[in-house]
N, C-alpha and C positions, 0 to 999 in steps of 0.2 A: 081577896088580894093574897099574894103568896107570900110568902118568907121572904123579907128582905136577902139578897145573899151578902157576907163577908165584905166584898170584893165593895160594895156601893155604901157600906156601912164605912170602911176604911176613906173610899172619896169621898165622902160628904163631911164628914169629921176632918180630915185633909184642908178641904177649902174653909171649914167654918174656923179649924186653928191659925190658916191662913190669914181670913181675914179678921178673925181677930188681933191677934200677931200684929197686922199692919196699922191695924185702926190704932192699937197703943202704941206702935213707935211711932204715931203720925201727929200723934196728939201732943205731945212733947212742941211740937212745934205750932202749936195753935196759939204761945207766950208769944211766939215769936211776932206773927204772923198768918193774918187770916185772909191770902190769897183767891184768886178762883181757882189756881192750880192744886191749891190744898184742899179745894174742898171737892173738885173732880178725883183725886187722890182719894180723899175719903169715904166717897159715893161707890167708887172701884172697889174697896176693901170691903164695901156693906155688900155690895153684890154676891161676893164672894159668900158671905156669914148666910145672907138669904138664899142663895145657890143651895148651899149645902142642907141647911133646913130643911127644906122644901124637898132636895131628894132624899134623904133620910125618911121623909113622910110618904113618898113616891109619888112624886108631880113629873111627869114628863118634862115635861117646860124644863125643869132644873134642870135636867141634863142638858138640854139646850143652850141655857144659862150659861151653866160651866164651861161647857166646848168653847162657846165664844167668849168668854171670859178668858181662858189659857191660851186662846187662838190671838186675841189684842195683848197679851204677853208675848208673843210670840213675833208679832210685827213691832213693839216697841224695842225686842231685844236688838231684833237688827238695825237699831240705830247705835246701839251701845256697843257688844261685842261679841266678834264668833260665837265665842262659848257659852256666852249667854243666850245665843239665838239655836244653839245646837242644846243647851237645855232645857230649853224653853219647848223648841218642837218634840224634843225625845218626852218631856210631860205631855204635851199636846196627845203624841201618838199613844203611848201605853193609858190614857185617861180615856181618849176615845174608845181603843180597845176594849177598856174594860166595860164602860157604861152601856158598848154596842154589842156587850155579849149578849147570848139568847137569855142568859138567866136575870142580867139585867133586865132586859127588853120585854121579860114575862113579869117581873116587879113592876116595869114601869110604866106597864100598859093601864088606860084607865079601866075601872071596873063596869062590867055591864052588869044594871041592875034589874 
C-alpha cells in the first residue's frame, strides 16, 4: 500500500470531526425526544465518523461513502437555501476532486497480493 497522502488524511479527519460534531449536538436532543427523524439524523452523522475511518484506512468504498454522503447534503440544501446549496456543492466539488486525484486513487486502490 503507499503513503497515505496529506490531502485524504485531511478528508477523513473532516468527515470524522463532522460526524462527530453532529452526533453531540444531536444528542442534546434525545431528553427531548426520540423521533425517527432523530434517529435517521443520527445514522447520517455515524456514516460520516465511519466514512472517514475507513478511508484513513484506505477502503475504496469510503470514498464512495463520502461523495454520497455530501452529494444527499447537497440535495437537502436546496430545500433550505441558495447558499447553502451553493456550499454544499462547492464541498461536494473540491472533495470529489481531491479523493479523485491520481494520488488518492493510487492509496485507494485495493492491494494485489
Amino acid at each position: 500500500m503507499s503513503k497515505r497522502p496529506i490531502s485524504v488524511t485531511i478528508v477523513g479527519w473532516l468527515f470524522i470531526a463532522t460526524g462527530i460534531i453532529g452526533l453531540v449536538y444531536h444528542a442534546s436532543e434525545w431528553r427531548h425526544s426520540i423521533g425517527q427523524e432523530l434517529v435517521w439524523i443520527e445514522l447520517v452523522r455515524l456514516l460520516a465518523v465511519v466514512g472517514g475511518v475507513f478511508l484513513l484506512r484506505g477502503h475504496n468504498w469510503a470514498r464512495w461513502l463520502l461523495i454520497a454522503w455530501i452529494a444527499f447534503h447537497v440535495a437537502l440544501s436546496a430545500f433550505q437555501s441558495v447558499s447553502a446549496l451553493v456550499t454544499h456543492a462547492a464541498l461536494l466539488a473540491v472533495i470529489s476532486w481531491v479523493l479523485f486525484r491520481p494520488d488518492a486513487t493510487l492509496y485507494l486502490r485495493p492491494s494485489r497480493s
